[in-house]
MIDODO-214186 format. One record per residue: x, y, z of N, C-alpha, C in turn. Coordinates in pm, 1 decimal, decimal comma. Each point is the difference from the previous one (the first is absolute). Example, Ala and Ser with C-alpha at 12.3 -4.5 7.8 and 13.67 -1.06 7.14 Angstrom:
<atoms>
       n_X       n_Y       n_Z      ca_X      ca_Y      ca_Z       c_X       c_Y       c_Z
    1319,0    -569,0     780,0     -89,0     119,0       0,0      90,0     120,0       0,0
     -35,0     105,0     -72,0      82,0     119,0       6,0     -77,0     109,0      73,0
</atoms>
This chain:
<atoms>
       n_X       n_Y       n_Z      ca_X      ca_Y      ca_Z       c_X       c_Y       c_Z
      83,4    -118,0       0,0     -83,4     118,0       0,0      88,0     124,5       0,0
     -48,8     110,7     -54,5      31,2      96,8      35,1     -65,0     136,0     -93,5
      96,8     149,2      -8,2    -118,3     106,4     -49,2     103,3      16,6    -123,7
     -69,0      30,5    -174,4     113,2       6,4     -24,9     -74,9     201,6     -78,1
     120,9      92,5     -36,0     -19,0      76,0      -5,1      72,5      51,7    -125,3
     -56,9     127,5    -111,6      46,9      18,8     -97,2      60,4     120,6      -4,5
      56,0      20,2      -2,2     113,6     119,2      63,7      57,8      89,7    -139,0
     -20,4     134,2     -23,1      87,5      77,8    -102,9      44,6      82,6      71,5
     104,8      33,0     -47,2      48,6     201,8     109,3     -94,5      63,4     -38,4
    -146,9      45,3      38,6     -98,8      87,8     -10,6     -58,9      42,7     154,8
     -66,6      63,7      10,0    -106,1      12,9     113,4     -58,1     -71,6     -16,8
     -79,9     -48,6     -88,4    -111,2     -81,3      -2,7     139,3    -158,9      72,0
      70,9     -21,9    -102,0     107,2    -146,4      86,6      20,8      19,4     122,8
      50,5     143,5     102,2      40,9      21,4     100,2    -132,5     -71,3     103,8
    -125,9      80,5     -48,1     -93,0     -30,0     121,7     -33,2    -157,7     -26,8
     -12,1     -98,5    -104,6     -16,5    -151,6     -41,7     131,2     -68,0      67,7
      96,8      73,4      30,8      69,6     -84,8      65,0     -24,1       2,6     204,7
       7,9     138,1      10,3     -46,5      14,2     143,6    -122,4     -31,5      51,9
    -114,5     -27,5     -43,3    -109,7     -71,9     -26,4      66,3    -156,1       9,0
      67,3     -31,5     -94,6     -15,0    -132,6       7,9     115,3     -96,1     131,8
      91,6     126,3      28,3     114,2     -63,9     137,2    -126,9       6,0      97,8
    -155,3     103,6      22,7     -25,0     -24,8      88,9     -56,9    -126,3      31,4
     -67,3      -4,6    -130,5     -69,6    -177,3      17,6      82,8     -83,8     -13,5
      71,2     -37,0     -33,8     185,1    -103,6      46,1     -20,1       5,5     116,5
      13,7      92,2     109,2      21,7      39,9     108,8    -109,7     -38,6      99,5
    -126,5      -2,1     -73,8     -92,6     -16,8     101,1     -75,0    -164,0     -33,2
      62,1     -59,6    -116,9     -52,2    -110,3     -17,2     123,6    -121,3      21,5
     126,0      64,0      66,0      89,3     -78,0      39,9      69,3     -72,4    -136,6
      45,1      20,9    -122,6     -12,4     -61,0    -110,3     161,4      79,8     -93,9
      47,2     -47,7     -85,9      85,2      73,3     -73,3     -28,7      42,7     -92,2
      58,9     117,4     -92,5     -38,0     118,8     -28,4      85,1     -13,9    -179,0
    -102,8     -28,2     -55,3      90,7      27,9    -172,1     -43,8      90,0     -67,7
     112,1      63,1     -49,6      15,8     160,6     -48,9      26,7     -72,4    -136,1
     -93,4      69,8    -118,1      30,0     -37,5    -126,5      58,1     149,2     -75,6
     122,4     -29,6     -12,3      34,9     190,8     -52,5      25,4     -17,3    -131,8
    -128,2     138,5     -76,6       6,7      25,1    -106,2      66,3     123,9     -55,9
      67,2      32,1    -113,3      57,3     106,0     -43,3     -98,8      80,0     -77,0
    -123,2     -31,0     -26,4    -118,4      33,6     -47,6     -25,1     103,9      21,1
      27,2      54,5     104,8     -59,7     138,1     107,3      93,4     132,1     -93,9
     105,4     -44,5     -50,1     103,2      60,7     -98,3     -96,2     112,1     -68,3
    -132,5     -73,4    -114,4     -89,9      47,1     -26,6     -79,2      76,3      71,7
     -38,6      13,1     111,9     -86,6     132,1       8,2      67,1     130,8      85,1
     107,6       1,1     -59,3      33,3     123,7      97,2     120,9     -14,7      80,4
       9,3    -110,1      28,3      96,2      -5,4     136,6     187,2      57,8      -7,1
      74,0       2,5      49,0      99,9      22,9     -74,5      85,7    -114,9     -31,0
      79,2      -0,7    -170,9      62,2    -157,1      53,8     102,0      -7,2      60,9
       3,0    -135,7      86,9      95,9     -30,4      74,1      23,8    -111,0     -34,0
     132,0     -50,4      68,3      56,9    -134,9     -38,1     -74,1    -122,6      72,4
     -79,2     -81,5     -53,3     -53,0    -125,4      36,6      91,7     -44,5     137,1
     101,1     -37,8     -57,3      79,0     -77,4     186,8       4,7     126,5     122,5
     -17,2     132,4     -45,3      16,0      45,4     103,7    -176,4      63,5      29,7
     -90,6     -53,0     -81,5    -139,0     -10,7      74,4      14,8    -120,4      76,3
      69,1    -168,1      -6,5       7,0     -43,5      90,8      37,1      23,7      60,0
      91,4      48,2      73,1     101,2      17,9      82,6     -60,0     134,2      88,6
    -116,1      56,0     -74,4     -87,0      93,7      94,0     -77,7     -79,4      96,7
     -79,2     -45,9    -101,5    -141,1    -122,6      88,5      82,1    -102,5      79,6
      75,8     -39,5     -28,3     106,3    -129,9     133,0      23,3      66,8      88,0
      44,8     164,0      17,0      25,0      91,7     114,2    -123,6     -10,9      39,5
    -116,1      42,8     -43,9     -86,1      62,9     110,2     -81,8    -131,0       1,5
      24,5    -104,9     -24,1     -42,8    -117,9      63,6      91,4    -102,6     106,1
     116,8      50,7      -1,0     118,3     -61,2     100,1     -41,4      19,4     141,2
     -61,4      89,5      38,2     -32,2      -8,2     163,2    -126,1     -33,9      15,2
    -111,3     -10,6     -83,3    -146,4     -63,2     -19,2     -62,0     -90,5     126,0
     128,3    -114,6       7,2     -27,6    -127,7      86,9     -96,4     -76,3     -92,6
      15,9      25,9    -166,1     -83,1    -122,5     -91,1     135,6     -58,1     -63,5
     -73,7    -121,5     -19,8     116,8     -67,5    -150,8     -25,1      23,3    -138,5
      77,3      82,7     -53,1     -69,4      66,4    -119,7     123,2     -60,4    -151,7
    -118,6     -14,2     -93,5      86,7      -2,6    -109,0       9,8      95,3    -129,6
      80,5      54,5     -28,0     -21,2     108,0    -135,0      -4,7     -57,1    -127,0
     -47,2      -9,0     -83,1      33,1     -66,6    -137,3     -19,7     129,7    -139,0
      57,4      14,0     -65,3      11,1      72,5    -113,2     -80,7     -59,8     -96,1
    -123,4      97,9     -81,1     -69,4     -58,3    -102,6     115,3     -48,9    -157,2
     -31,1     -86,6     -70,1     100,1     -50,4    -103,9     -34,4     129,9     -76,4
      86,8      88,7     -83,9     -34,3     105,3     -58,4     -91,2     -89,8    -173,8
    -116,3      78,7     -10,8     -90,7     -39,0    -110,7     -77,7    -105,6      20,5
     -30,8     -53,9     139,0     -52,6     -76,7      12,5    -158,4     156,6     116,5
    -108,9    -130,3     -36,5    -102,2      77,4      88,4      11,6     -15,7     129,7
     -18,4     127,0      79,7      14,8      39,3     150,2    -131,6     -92,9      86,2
     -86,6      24,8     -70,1    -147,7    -131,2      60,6      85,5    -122,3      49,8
       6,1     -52,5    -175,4      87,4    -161,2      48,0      44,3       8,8     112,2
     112,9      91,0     -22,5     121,0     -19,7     108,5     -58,2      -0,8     123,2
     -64,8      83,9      38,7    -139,1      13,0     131,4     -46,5     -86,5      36,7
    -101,9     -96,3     -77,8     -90,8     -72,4     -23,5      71,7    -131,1      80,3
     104,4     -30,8    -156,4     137,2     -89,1      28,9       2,6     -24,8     132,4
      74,2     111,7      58,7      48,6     -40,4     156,2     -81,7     -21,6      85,8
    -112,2      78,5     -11,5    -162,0     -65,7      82,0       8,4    -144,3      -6,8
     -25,8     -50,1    -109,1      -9,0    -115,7      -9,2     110,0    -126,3      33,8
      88,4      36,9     -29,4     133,7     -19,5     103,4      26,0     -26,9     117,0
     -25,6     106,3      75,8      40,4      20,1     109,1    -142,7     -59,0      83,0
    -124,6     -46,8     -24,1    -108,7      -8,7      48,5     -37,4     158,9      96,1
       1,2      87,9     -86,8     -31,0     134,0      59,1    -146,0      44,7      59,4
     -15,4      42,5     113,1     -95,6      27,7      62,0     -45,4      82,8     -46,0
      77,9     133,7     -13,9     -53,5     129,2     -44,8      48,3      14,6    -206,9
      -9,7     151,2     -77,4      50,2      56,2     -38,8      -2,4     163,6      32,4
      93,8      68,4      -3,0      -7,1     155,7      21,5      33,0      71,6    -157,1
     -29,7      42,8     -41,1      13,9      87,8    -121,2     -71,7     147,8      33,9
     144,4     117,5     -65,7     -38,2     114,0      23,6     -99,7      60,1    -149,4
     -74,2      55,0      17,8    -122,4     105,4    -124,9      60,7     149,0       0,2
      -8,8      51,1    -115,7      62,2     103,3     -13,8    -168,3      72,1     -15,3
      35,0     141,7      40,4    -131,3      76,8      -4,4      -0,8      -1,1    -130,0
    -113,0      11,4     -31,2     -36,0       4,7    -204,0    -102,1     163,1     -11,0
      15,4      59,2    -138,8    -117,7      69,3     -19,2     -96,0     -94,0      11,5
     -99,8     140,7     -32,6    -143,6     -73,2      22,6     -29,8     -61,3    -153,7
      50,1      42,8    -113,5      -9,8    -143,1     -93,8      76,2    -126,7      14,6
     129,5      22,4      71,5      63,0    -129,8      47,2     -53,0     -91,3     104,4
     -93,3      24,4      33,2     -47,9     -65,9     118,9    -128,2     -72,9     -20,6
     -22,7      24,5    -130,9    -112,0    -109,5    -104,7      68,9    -117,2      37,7
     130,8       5,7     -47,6      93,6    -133,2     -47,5      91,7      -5,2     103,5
       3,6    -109,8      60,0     133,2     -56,0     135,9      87,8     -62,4    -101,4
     124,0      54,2      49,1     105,6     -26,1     -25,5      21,2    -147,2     -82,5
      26,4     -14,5     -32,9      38,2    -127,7     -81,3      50,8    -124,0      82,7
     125,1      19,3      79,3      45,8    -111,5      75,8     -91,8      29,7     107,0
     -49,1      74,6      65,3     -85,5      25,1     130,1    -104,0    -101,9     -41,4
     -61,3      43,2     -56,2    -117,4     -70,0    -124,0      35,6    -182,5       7,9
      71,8       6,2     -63,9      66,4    -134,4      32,0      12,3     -77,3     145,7
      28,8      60,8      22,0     101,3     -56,1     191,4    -118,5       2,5      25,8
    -109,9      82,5      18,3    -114,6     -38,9     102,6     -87,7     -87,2     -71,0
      -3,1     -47,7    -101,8     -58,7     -74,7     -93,8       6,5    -167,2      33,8
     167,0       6,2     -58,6      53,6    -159,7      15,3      44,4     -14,3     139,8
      47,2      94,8     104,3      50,7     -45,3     141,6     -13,4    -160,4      34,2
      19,4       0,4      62,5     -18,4    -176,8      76,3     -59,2      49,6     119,0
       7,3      82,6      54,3       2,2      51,4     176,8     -80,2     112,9      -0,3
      -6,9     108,5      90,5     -83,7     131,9      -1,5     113,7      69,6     -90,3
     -25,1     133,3      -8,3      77,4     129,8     -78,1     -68,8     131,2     114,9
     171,8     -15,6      47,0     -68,3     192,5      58,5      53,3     125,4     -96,3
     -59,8      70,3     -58,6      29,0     110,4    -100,2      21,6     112,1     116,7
      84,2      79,8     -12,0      56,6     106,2      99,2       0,7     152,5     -73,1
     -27,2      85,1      58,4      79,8     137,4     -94,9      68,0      77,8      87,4
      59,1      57,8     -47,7      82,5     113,0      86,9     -37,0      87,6      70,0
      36,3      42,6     102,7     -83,7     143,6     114,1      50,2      97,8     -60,8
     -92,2     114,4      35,8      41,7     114,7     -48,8     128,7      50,1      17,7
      36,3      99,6    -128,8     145,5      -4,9      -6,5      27,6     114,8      46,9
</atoms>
């Protein structure tokens, strides 16, 4: 068992991951971080992939969870990879962060969101960011 979580350097990734150490935390369980470079696309600034791990392993090193990071395969879909480790890992939860949308974007959910809460194996908690 455990929670697994889809992680980009965004706000929307920041609060899907702190969201998801809390339920790790409160369901006694280990904690998989699926990190995508995806987030590249909306804005974020780029940074170097190993040293987004090497962010999330810091601020999960004093946690008191057993956590694993895994890097999405580049060109492969971020769902799978999600989905994947759900199914894997026999995952209790999923956490995925939603980016605020206009109000014509919000006809249509996201594509992998769309997905992940679709095919899950387990629940899906969708998260958004607090005011900035």
């Amino acid at each position: 068992m455990s929670v697994v979580v889809g992680y980009v350097a965004t706000p929307e990734g920041a609060s899907a991951l702190e969201s998801a150490l809390t339920e790790a935390q409160r369901r006694g369980v280990p904690l998989v971080v699926i990190l995508s470079d995806r987030g590249q696309r909306f804005g974020s600034e780029p940074t170097d992939l190993e040293q987004q791990v090497a962010d999330v392993r810091a601020r999960l090193a004093d946690a008191g969870v057993p956590f694993d990071v895994r890097q999405t395969a580049r060109g492969r879909d971020v769902a799978d990879d999600i989905i994947g480790a759900a199914v894997e890992e026999g995952a209790e939860l999923i956490v995925i962060g939603l980016r605020r949308r206009s109000p014509v974007g919000k006809l249509i959910l996201g594509s992998n969101a769309q997905r992940i809460l679709l095919d899950a194996p387990c629940p899906v908690l969708a998260v958004k960011p607090g005011p900035a």
